[in-house]
VOGUKOL-716875 format. One line per 3 residues: their letters; for each residue x, y, z of N, C-alpha, C. Coordinates in nm, 2 decimals. Each point is the difference from the previous one (the first is absolute). Layout:
BEGIN
A) X Y Z X Y Z X Y Z | ...
// end
This chain:
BEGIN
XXX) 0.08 -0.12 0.00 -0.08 0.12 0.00 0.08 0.13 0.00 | 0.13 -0.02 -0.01 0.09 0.15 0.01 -0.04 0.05 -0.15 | -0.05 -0.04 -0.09 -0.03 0.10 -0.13 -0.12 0.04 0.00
XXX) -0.07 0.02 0.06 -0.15 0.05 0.08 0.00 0.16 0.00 | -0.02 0.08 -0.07 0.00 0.10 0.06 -0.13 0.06 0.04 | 0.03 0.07 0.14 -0.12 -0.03 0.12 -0.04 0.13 -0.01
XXX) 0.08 0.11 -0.07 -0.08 0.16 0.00 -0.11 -0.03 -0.12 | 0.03 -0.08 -0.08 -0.09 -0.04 -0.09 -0.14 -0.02 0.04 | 0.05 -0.15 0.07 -0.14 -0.08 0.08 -0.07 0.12 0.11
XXX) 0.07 0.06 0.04 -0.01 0.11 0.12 -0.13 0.05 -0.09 | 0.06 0.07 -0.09 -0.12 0.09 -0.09 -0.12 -0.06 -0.05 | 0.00 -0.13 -0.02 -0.07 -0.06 -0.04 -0.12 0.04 0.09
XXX) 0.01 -0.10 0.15 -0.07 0.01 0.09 -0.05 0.12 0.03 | 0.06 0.12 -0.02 -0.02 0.14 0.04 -0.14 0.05 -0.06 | 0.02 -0.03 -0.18 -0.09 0.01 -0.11 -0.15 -0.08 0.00
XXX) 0.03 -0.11 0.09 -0.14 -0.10 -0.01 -0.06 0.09 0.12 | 0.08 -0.03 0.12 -0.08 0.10 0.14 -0.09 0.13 -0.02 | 0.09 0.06 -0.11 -0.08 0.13 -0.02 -0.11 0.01 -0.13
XXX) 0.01 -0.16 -0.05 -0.11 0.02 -0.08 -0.13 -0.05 0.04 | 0.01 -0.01 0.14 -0.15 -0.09 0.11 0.00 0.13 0.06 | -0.17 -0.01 0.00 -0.04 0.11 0.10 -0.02 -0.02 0.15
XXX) -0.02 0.13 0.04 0.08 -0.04 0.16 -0.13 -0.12 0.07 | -0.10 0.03 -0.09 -0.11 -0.15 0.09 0.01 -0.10 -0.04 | 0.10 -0.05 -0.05 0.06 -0.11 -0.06 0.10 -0.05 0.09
XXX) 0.05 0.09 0.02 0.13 -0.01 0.09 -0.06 -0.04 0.14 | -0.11 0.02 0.04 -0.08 0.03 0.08 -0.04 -0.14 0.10 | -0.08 -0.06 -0.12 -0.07 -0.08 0.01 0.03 -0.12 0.01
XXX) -0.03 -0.08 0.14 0.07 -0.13 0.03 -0.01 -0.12 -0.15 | 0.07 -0.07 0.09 -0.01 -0.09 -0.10 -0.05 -0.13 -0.07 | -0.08 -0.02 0.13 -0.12 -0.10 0.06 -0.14 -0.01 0.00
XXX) 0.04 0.19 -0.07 -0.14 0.06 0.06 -0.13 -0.06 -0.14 | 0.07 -0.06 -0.11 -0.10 0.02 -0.06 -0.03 0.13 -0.15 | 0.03 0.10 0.07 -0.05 0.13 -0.10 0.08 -0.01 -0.15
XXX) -0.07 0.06 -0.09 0.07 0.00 -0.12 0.04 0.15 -0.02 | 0.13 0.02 -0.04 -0.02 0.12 -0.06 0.01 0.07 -0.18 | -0.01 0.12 -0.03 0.00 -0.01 -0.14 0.16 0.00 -0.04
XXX) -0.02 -0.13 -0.08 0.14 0.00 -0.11 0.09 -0.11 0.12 | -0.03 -0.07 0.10 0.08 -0.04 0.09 -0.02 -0.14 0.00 | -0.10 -0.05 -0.08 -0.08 -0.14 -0.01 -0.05 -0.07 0.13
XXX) -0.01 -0.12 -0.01 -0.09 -0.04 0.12 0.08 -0.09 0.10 | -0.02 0.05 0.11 0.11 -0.04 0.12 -0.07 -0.19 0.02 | 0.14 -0.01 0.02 -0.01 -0.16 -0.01 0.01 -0.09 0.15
XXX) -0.08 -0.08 0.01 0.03 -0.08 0.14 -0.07 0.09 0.13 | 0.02 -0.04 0.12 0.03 0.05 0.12 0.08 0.01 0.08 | 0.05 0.11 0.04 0.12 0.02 0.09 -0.05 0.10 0.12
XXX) 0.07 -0.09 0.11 -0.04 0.06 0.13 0.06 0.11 0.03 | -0.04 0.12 -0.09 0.09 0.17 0.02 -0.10 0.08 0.08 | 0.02 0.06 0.05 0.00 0.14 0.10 -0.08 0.09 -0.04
XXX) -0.15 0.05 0.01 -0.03 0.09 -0.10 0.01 0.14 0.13 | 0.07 0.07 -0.07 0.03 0.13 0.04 -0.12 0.06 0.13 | -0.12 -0.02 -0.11 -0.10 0.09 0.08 -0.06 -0.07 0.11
XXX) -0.04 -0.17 0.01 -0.08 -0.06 0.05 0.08 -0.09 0.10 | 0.12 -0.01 -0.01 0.07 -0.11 0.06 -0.03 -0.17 -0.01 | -0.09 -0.03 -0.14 -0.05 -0.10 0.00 0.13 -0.08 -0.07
XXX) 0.02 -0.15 0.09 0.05 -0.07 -0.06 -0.03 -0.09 -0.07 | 0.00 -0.05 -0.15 -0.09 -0.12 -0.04 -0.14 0.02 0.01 | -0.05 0.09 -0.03 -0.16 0.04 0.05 -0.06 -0.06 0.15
XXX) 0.09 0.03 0.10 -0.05 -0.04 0.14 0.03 0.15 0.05 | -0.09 0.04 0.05 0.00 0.11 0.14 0.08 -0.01 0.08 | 0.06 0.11 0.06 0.04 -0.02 0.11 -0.05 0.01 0.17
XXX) -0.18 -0.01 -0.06 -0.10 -0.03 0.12 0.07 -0.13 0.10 | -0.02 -0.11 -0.10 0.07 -0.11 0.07 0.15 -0.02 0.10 | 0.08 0.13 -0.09 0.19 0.01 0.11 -0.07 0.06 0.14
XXX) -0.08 0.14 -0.02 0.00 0.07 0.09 -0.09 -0.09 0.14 | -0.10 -0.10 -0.10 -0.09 -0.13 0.16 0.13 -0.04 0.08 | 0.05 -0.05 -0.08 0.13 -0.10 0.08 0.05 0.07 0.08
XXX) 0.09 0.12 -0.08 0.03 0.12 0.14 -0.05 0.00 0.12 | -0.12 0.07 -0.02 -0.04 0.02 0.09 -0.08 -0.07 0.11 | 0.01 -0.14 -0.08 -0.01 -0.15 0.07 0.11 0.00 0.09
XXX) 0.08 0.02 -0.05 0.15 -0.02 0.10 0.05 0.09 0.07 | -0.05 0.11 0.00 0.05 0.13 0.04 -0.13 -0.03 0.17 | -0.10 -0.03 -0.02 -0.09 -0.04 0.11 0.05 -0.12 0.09
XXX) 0.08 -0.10 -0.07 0.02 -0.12 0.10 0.09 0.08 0.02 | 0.12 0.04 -0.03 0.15 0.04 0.05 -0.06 0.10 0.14 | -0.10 0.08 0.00 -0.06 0.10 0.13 -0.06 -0.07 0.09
XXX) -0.07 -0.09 -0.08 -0.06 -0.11 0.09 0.04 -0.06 0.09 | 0.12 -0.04 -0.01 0.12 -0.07 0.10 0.09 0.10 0.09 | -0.04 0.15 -0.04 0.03 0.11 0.16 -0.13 -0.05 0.13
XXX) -0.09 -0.06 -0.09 -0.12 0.04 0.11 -0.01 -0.16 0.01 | 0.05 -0.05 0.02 -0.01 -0.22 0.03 -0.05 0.03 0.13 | -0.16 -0.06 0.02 -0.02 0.01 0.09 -0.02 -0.13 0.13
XXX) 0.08 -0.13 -0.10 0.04 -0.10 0.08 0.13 -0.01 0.09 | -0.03 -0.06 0.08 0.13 -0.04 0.07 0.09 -0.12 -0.10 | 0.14 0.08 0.03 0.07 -0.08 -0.12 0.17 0.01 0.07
XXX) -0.02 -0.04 0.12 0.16 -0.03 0.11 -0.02 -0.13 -0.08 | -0.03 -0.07 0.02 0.00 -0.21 -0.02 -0.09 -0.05 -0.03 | 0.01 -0.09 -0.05 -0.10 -0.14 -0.03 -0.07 0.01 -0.14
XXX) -0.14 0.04 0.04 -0.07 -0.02 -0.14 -0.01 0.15 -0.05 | 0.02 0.10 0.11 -0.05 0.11 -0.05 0.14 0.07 -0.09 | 0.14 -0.01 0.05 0.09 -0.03 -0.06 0.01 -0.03 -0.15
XXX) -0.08 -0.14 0.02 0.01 -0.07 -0.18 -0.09 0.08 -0.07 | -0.12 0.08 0.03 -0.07 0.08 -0.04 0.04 0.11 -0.06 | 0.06 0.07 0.11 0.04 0.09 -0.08 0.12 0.01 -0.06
XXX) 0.13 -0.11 -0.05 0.08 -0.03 -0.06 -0.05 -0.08 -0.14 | -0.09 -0.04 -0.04 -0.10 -0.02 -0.08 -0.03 0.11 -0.04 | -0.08 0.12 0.09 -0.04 0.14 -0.08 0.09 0.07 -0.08
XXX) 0.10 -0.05 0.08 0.19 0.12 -0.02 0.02 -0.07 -0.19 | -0.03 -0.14 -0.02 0.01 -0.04 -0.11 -0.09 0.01 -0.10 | -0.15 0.06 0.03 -0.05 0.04 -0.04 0.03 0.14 -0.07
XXX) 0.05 0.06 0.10 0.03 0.19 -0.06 0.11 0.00 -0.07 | 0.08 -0.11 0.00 0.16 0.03 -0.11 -0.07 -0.08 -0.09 | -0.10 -0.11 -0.03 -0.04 -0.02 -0.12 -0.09 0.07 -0.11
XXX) -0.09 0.07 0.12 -0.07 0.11 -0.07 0.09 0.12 -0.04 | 0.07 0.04 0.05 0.09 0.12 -0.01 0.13 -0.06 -0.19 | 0.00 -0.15 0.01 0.10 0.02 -0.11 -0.14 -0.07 -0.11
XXX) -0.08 -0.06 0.02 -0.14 -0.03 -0.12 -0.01 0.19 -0.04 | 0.01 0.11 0.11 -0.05 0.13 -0.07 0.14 0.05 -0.04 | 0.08 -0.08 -0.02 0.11 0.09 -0.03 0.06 -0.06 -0.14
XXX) -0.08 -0.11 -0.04 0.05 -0.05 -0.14 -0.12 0.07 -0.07 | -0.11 0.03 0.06 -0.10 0.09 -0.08 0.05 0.14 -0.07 | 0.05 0.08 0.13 0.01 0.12 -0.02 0.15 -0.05 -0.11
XXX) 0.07 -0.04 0.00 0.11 -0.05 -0.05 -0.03 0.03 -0.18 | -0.11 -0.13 -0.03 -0.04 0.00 -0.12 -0.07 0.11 -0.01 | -0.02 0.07 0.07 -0.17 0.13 -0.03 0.11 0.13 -0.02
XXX) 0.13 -0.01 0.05 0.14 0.10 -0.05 -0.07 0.13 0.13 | -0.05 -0.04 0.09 -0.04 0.11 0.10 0.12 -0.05 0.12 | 0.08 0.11 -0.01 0.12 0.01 0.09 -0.06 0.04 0.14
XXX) -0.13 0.10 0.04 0.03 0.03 0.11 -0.05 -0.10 0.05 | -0.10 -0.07 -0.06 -0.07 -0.17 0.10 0.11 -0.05 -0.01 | 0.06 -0.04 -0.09 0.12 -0.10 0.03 0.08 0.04 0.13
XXX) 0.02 0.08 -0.02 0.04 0.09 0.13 -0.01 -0.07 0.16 | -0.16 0.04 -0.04 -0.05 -0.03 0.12 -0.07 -0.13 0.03 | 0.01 -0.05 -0.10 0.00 -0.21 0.01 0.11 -0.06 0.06
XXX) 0.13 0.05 -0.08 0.16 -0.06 0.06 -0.02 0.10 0.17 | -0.02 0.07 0.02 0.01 0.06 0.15 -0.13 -0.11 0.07 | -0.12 -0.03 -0.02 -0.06 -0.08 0.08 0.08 -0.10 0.04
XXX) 0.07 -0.12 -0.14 0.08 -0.11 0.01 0.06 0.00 0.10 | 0.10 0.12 0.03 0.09 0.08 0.08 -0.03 -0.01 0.17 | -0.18 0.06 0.03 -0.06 -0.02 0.08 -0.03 -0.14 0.07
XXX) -0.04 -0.09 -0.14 -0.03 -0.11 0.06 0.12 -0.06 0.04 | 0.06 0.00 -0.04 0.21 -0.10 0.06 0.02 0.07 0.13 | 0.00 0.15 0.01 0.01 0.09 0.11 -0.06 -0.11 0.17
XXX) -0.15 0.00 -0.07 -0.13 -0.04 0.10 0.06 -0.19 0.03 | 0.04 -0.05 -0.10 0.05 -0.12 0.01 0.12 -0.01 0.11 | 0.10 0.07 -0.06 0.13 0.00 0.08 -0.03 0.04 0.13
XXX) -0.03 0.11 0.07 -0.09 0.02 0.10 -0.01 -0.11 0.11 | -0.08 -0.11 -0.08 -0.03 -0.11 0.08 0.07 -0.11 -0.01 | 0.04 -0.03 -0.11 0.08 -0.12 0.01 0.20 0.04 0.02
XXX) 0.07 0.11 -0.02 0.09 -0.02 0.03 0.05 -0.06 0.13 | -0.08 0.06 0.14 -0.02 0.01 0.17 0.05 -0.18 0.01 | -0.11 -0.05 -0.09 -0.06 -0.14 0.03 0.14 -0.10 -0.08
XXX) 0.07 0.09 -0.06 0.11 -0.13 -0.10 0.11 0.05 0.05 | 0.02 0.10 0.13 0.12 0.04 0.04 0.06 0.13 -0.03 | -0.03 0.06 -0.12 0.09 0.12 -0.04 -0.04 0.12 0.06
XXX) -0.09 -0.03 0.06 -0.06 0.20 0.05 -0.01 -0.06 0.14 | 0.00 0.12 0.08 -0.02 -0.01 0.12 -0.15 0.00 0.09 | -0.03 -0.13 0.06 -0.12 -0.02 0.03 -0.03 0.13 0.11
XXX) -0.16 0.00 -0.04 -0.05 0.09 0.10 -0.13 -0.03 0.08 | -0.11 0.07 0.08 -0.06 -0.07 0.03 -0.16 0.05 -0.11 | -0.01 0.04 -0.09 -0.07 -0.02 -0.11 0.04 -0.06 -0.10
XXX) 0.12 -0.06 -0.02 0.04 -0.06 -0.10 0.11 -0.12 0.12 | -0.03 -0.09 -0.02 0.07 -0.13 0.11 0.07 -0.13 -0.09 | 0.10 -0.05 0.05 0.05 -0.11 -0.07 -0.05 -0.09 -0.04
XXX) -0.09 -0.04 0.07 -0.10 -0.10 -0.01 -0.10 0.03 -0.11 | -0.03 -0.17 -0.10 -0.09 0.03 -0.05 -0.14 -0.07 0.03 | 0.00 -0.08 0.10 -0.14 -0.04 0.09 0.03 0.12 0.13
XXX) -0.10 -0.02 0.04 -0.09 0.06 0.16 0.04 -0.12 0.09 | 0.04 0.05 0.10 0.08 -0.07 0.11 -0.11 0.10 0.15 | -0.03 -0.10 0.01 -0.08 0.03 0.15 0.08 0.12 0.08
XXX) -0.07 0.06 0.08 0.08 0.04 0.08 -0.01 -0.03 0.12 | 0.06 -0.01 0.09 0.04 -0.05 0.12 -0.11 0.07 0.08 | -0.06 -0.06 0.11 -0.08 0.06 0.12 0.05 0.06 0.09
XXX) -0.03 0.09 0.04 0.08 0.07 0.11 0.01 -0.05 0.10 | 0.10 -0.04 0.11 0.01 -0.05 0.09 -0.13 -0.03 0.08 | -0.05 -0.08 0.11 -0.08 0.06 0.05 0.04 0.05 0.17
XXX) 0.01 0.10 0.08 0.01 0.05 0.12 -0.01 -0.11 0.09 | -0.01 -0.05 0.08 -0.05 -0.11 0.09 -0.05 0.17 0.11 | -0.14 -0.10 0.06 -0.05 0.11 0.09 0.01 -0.05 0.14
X) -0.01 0.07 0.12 0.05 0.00 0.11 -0.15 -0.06 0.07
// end
């Protein structure tokens, strides 16, 4: 290819661009439309239409459900209003925790394909959330964090001991 001359080809390209009008230029590629002198668009392709954000002729009613599906369980788990030190309540809500990082990355392949950066945004930050809410509870329990008394090493319920009793006189 070193006998190619590329100011050539350059101009070439230069010459076709400016002989398409700018709604041509415009116009996705998936979308369908015909324009004059531009013939008839071929196939479907999953392009971006400028104005509507539609991918593939799907709305992005459907990205924004998921969202805001996940955006509700991720808040939902500040307000857990089970007891969740040990046992079953524990498994509950470490079950929920995997609930909200799979909701959070299901809306984050949406916003992904739908090219909406700020949901993606805020799908990968739920994910974030849920691992956050996870680690929380299980690092205490596998050793790495330092147990507390809301968060305990144990992952059953261990009685607690009865208080002495006084002997009375």
């Amino acid at each position: 290819m070193p006998d190619r001359d590329w100011d050539k080809e350059l101009a070439k390209v230069d010459k076709q661009l400016a002989s398409l009008s700018d709604e041509a230029l415009l116009v996705p590629a998936g979308s369908g439309k015909k324009e004059a002198g531009s013939g008839a668009v071929k196939g479907k392709a999953a392009a971006v239409s400028a104005d509507t954000g539609d991918i593939g002729g799907k709305t992005p009613w459907g990205m924004y459900a998921r969202l805001t599906l996940s955006v509700a369980l991720g808040v939902g788990m500040v307000l857990w209003p089970y007891e969740s030190r040990c046992g079953f309540g524990l498994a509950g809500y470490l079950a929920s925790v995997v609930v909200v990082v799979t909701s959070g990355i299901w809306s984050s392949i949406w916003t992904w394909r739908h090219r909406a950066s700020r949901s993606h945004t805020l799908s990968l930050l739920i994910v974030l959330w849920g691992l956050i809410l996870g680690a929380i509870e299980v690092l205490p329990r596998i050793g790495y964090a330092k147990p507390d008394a809301r968060h305990p090493a144990g992952w059953v319920c261990t009685p607690t001991p009865a208080p002495p009793v006084k002997p009375t006189k």
